[in-house]
N, C-alpha and C positions, 0 to 999 in steps of 0.2 A: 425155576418155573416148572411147575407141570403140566403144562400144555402150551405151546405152541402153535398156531395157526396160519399158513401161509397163504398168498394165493394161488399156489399148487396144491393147496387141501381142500379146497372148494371149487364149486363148479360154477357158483355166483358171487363175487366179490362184492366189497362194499359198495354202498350203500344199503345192498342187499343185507335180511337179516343174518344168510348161513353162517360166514364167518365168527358170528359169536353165538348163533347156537351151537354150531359144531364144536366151539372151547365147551360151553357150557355142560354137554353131553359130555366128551372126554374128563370134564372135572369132577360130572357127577355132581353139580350145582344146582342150587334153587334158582331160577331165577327172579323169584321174588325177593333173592339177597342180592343178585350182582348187579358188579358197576363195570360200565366199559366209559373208561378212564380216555381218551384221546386230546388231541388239538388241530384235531381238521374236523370239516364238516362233514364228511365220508364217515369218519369216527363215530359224531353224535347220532348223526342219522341210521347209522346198520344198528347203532345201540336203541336209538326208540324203534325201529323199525322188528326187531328182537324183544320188545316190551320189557327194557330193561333202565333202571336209571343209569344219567348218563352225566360225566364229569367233564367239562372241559379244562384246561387248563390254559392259564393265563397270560402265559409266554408263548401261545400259540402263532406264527407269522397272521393269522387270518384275523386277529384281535378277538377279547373275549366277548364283545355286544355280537359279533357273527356267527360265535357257538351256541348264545344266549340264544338267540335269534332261532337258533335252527332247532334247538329244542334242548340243552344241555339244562337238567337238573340244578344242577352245581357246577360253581367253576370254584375253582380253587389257586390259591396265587405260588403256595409252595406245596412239593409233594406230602410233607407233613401235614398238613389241609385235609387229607384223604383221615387221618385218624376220627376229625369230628364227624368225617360223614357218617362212618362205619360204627361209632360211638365206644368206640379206645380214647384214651387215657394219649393226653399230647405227650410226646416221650422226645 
């Protein structure tokens, strides 16, 4: 990974947007390319709240209709799932 982001690296935690603009900045990302990938609602939420698309995944404990719900782009049922979003070649 090259970047990391804890709740010791921000001063506002999820749902808040900082935690993924602060990756985004250290990645040096557009964020009209990125996706924050999660399976909580904290996750979907800091990612539109960030103005970013946002992934839920499917084996989430919270079900995927409650990621849908809260604003998740895409859910995807395996991590392989992420290739079509990104528009790679299923491998």
């Amino acid at each position: 990974m090259d970047a990391v982001v804890t709740i010791d690296d921000v001063t506002k935690a999820k749902p808040d947007p900082e935690p993924v603009l602060k990756a985004i900045s250290e990645l040096k990302a557009d964020p009209a390319k990125t996706l924050m990938v999660g399976d909580s609602t904290m996750d979907i939420q800091s990612g539109v709240n960030a103005g970013v698309d946002t992934v839920g995944v499917a084996w989430s404990l919270k079900g995927e209709h409650i990621l849908k719900e809260t604003g998740a782009k895409y859910i995807i049922h395996r991590m392989q799932d992420l290739y079509s979003i990104v528009g790679m070649e299923s491998r």
